[in-house]
MARLUM-644727 format. One record per residue (C-alpha): residue in three letters; x, y, z. Coordinates in steps of 0.25 Angstrom, whole numbers. Example, Ala and Ser with C-alpha at 12.3 -4.5 7.8 and 13.67 -1.06 7.14 Angstrom:
<residu=ala | X=49 | Y=-18 | Z=31> .
<residu=ser | X=55 | Y=-4 | Z=29> .
END
This chain:
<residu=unk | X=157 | Y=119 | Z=24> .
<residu=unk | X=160 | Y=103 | Z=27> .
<residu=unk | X=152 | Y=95 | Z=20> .
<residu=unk | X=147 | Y=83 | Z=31> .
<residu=unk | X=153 | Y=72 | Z=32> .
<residu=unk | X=149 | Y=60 | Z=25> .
<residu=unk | X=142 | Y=49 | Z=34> .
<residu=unk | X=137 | Y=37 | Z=29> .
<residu=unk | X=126 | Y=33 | Z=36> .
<residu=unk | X=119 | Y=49 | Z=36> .
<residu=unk | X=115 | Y=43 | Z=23> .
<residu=unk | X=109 | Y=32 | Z=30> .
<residu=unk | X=102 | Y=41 | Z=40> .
<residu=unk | X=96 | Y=48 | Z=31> .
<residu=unk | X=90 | Y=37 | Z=20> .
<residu=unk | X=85 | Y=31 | Z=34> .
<residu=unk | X=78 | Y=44 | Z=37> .
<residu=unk | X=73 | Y=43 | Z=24> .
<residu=unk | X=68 | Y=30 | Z=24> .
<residu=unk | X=62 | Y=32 | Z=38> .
<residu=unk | X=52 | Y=45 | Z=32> .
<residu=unk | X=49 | Y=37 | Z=20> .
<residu=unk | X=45 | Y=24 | Z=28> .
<residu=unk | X=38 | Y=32 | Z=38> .
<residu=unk | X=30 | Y=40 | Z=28> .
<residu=unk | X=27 | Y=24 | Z=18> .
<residu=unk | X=22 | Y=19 | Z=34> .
<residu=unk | X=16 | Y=32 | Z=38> .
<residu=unk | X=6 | Y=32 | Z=23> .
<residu=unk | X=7 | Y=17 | Z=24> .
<residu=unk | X=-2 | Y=17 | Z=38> .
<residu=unk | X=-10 | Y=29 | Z=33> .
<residu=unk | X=-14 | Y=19 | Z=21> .
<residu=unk | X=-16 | Y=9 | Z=31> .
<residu=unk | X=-26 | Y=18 | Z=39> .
<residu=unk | X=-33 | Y=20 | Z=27> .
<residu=unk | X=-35 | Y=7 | Z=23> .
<residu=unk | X=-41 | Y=3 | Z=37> .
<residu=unk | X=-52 | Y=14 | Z=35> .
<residu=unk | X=-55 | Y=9 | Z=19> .
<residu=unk | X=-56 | Y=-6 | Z=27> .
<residu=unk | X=-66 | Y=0 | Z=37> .
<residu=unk | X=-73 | Y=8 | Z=26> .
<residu=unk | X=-74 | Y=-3 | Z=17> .
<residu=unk | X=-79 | Y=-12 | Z=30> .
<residu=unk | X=-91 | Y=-2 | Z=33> .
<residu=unk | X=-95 | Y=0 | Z=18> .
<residu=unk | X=-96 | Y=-14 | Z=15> .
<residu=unk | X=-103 | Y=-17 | Z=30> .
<residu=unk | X=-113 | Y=-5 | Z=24> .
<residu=unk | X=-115 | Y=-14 | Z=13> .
<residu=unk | X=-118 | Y=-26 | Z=17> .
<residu=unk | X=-128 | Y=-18 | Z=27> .
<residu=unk | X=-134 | Y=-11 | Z=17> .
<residu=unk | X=-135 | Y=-22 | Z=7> .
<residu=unk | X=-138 | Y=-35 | Z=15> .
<residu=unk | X=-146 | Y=-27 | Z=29> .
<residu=unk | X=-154 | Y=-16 | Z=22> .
<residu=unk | X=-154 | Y=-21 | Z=8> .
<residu=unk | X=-146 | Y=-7 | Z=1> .
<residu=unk | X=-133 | Y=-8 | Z=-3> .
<residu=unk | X=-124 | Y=3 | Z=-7> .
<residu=unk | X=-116 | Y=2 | Z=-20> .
<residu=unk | X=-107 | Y=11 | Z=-17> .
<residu=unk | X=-102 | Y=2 | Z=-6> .
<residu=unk | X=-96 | Y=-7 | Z=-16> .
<residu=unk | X=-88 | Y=3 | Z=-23> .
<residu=unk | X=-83 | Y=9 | Z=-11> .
<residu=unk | X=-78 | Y=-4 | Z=-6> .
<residu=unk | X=-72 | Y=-6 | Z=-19> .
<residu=unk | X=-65 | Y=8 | Z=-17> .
<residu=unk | X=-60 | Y=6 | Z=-4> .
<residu=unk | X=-54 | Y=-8 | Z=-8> .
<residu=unk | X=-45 | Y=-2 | Z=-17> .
<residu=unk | X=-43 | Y=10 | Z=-8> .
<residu=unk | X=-39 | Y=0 | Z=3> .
<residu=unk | X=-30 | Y=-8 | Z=-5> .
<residu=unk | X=-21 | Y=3 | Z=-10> .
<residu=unk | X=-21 | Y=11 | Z=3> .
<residu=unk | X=-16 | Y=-4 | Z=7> .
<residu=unk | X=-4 | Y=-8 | Z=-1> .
<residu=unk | X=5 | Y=-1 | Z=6> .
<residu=unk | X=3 | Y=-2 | Z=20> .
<residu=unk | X=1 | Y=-18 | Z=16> .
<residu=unk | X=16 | Y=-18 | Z=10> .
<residu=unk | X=21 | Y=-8 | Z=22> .
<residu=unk | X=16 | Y=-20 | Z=32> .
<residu=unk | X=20 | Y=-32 | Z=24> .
<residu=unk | X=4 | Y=-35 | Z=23> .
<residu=unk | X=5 | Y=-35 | Z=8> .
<residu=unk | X=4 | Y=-47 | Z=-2> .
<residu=unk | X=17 | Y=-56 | Z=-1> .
<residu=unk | X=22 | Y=-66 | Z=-7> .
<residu=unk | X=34 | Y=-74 | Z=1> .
<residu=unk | X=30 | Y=-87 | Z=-5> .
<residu=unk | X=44 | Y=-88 | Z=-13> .
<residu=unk | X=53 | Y=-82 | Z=-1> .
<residu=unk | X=56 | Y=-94 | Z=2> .
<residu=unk | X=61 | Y=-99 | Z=-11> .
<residu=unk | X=70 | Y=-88 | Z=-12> .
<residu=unk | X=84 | Y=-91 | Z=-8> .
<residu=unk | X=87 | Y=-85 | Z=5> .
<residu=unk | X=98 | Y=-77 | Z=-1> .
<residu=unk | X=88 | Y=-70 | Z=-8> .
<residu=unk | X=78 | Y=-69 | Z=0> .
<residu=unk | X=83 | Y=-55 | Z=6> .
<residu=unk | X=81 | Y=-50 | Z=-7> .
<residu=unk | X=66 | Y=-51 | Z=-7> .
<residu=unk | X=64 | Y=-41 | Z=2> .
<residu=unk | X=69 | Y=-31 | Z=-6> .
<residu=unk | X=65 | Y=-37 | Z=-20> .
<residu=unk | X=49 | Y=-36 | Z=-15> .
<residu=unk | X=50 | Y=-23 | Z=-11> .
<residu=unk | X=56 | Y=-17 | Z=-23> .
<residu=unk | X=45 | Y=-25 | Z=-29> .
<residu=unk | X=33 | Y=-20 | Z=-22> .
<residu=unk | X=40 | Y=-7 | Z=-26> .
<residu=unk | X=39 | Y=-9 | Z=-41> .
<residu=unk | X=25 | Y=-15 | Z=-39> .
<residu=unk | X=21 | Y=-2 | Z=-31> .
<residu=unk | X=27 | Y=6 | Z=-41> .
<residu=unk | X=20 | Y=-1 | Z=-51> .
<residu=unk | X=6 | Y=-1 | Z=-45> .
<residu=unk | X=6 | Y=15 | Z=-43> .
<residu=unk | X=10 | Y=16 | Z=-58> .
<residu=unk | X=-1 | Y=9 | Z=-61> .
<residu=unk | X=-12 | Y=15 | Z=-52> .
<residu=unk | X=-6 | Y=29 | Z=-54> .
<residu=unk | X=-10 | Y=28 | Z=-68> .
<residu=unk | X=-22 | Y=21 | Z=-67> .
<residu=unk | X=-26 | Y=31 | Z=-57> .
<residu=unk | X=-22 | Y=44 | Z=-67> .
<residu=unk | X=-29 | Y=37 | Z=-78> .
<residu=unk | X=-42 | Y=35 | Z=-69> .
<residu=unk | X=-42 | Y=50 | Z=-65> .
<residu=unk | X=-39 | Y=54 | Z=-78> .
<residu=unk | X=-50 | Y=46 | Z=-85> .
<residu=unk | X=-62 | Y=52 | Z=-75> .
<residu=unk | X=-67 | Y=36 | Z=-72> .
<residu=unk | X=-77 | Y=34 | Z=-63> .
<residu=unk | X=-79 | Y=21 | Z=-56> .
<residu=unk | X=-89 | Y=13 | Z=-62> .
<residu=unk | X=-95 | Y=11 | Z=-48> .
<residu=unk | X=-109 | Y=17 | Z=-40> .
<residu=unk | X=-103 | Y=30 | Z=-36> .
<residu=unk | X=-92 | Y=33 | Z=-48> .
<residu=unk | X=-80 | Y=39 | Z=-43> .
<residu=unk | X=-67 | Y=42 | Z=-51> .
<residu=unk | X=-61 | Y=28 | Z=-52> .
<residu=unk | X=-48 | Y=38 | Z=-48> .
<residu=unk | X=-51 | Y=40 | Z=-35> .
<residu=unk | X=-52 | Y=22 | Z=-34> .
<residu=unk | X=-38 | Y=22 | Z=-40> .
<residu=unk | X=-32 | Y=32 | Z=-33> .
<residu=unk | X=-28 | Y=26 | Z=-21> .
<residu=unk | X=-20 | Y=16 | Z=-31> .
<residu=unk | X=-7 | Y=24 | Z=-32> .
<residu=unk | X=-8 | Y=29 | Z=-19> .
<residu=unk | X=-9 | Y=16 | Z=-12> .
<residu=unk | X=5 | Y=11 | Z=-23> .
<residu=unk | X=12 | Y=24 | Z=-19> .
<residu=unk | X=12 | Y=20 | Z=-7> .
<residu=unk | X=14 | Y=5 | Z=-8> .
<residu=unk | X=26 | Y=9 | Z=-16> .
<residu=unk | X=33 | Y=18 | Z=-6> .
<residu=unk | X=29 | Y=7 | Z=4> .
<residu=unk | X=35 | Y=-4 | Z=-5> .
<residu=unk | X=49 | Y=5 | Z=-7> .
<residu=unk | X=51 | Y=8 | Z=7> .
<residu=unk | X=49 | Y=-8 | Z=8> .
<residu=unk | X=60 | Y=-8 | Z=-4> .
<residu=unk | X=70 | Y=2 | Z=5> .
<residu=unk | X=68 | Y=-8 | Z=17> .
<residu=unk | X=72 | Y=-21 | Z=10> .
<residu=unk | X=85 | Y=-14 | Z=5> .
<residu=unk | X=88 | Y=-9 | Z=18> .
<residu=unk | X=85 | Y=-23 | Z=25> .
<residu=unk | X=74 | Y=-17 | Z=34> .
<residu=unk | X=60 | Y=-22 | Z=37> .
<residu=unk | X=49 | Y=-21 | Z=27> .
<residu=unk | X=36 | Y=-21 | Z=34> .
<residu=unk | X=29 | Y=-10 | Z=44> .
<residu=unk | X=23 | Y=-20 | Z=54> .
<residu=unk | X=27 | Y=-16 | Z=67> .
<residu=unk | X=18 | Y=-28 | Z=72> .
<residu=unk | X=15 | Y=-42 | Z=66> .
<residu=unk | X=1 | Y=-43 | Z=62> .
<residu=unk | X=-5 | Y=-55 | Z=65> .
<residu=unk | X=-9 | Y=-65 | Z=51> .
<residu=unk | X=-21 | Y=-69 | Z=48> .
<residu=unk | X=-24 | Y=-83 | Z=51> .
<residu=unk | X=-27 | Y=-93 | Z=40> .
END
């Protein structure tokens, strides 16, 4: 039997393919991550509105409002970090852009993302241990309603997987010269 014939762009077809799937799935998990957070934002609205009502209006607050904001703050900004990346809505700093020569300055492109792929990398090393050592250990929060402090911290390496393979599709697109961010519409910035 005749092996096929080589060709060199079925490679290329294929990595393609590849990187297709695997952006698909980073943006498909990225928007279910954003969802979430736009239902921890709502719930962290109506428990502090419940709150204020209950503090300042009938003069009984509930202490475990205050923990739960707490817990949906942390929540919130881990499901967060990717999505943020994936849009370009992250922290950025292009203050020294300028001061790079331009012959360089396609360089940056690729040297951030495989920078905010070591950070990533980094974070969910840490949180994964962190998070092992806390379920391990049996701490409980030292809050109103005591809760393993695991259950706060697991949503830590979740939120860095995902940020990392967010941050290494980034990585592939700067080497391939393609388009970083997933906005299909500018969004409007907020005025000073």
């Amino acid at each position: 039997m005749a092996a096929a014939p080589f060709d060199g762009h079925a490679g290329r077809a294929t990595a393609s393919h590849w990187l297709g799937t695997y952006a698909a799935v980073v943006q498909g998990v990225n928007r279910i991550f954003a969802l979430v957070g736009v239902v921890l934002v709502a719930m962290l609205m109506v428990t502090i509105l419940e709150d204020v009502v209950a503090r300042y209006v009938l003069r009984s607050g509930f202490g475990w409002s205050v923990d739960f904001s707490r817990y949906m703050l942390t929540y919130l900004f881990f499901f967060g970090l990717a999505p943020a990346l994936a849009s370009g809505h992250h922290v950025a700093v292009d203050l020294f852009e300028g001061a790079v020569p331009r012959a360089l300055r396609q360089w940056l492109p690729r040297v951030s993302s495989l920078l905010c792929v070591a950070f990533g990398a980094i974070l969910f090393w840490f949180l994964t241990r962190a998070t092992l050592r806390a379920y391990t250990t049996g701490a409980l929060t030292p809050t109103m309603i005591a809760i393993p402090v695991w259950w706060v911290y697991a949503v830590g390496p979740l939120g860095a997987l995902q940020f990392v393979l967010t941050a290494l599709l980034h990585a592939i697109r700067a080497w391939r010269g393609e388009h970083l961010f997933d906005t299909k519409a500018p969004v409007p910035e907020a005025a000073a």
